[in-house]
Every structure is written in structure tokens, then in C-alpha cells.
C-alpha positions in Angstrom: 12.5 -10.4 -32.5 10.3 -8.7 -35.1 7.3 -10.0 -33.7 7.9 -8.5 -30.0 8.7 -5.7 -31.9 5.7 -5.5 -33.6 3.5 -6.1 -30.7 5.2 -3.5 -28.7 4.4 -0.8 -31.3 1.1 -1.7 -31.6 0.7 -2.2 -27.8 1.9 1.7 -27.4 -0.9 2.7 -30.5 -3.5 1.4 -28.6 -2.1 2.9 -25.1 -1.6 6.1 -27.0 -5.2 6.7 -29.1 -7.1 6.1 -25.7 -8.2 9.6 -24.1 -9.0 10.4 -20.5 -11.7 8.9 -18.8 -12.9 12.6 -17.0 -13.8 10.5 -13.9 -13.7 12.1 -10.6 -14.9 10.0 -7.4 -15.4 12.5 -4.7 -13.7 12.3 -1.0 -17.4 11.5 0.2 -17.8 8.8 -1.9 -14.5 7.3 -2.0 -15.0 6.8 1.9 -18.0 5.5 1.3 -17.1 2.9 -0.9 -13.7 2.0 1.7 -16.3 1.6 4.3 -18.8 -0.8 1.8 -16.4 -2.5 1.3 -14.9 -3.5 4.8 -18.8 -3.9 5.9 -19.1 -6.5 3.6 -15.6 -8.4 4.3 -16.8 -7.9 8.2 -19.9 -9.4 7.1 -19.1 -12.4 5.6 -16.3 -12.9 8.4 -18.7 -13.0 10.6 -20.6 -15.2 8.4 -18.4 -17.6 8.2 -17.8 -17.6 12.3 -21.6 -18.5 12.7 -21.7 -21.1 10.3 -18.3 -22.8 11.5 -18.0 -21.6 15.4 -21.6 -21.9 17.1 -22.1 -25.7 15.7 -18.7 -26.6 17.1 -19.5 -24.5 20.6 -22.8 -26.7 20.9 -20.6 -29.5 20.2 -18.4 -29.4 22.4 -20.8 -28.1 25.3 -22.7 -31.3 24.6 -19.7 -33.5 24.9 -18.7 -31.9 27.9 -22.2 -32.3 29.8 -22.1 -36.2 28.4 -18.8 -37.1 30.3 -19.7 -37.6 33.8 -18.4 -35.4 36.7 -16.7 -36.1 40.1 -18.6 -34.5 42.7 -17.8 -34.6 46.8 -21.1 -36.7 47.0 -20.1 -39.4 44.9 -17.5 -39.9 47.1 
């Protein structure tokens, strides 16, 4: 009990003897950064759809010209 007591005070020294940070990020900015940020999730969505979605479209447009087709002249 005396150690969580301990490490409580001394967790609310440190919380208390650190002083403001006198940041400001303006509105400009702050969208900015939002937009960066969902530009490069977009971006490596679409990444990953090139890498994964084109290979298996080519696949499966290959398999589908290997299988032969019934036309009216074959029969």
C-alpha cells in the first residue's frame, strides 16, 4: 500500500512541475495536417488494391479466356 502510495505522489510531482507547452496549431494548419493524413491512408489503400486487385483481375481474365466457349457454330 505504501508503495502505490508513493508512486502516486511522485506521479502528481512530476505532473505538477511540468509547465505549458505554449503550442498553438492554427485552423489552417490543423486542416492541413487532417487532409495529409487521409491522403496518405487513401494512398496506401489504394496501394494495397494495385498490388492485390490487378494481379488477381489478370488472373482471372486469363482463366476465363482458357476455358473454352459454346458458340452457335460449334453446334
Amino acid at each position: 500500500m505504501q508503495r502505490k502510495l508513493m508512486t502516486f505522489a511522485l506521479a502528481l510531482s512530476i505532473l505538477n512541475a511540468a509547465g505549458p507547452a505554449h503550442a498553438y496549431i492554427g485552423p489552417g494548419a490543423g486542416l492541413g495536417a487532417i487532409a495529409l493524413t487521409i491522403a496518405l491512408a487513401v494512398g496506401v489503400v489504394l496501394l494495397v488494391v494495385g498490388f492485390v486487385w490487378y494481379p488477381v483481375k489478370r488472373m482471372l481474365k486469363s482463366r476465363k479466356s482458357d476455358t473454352p466457349t459454346v458458340t452457335s457454330r460449334d453446334s
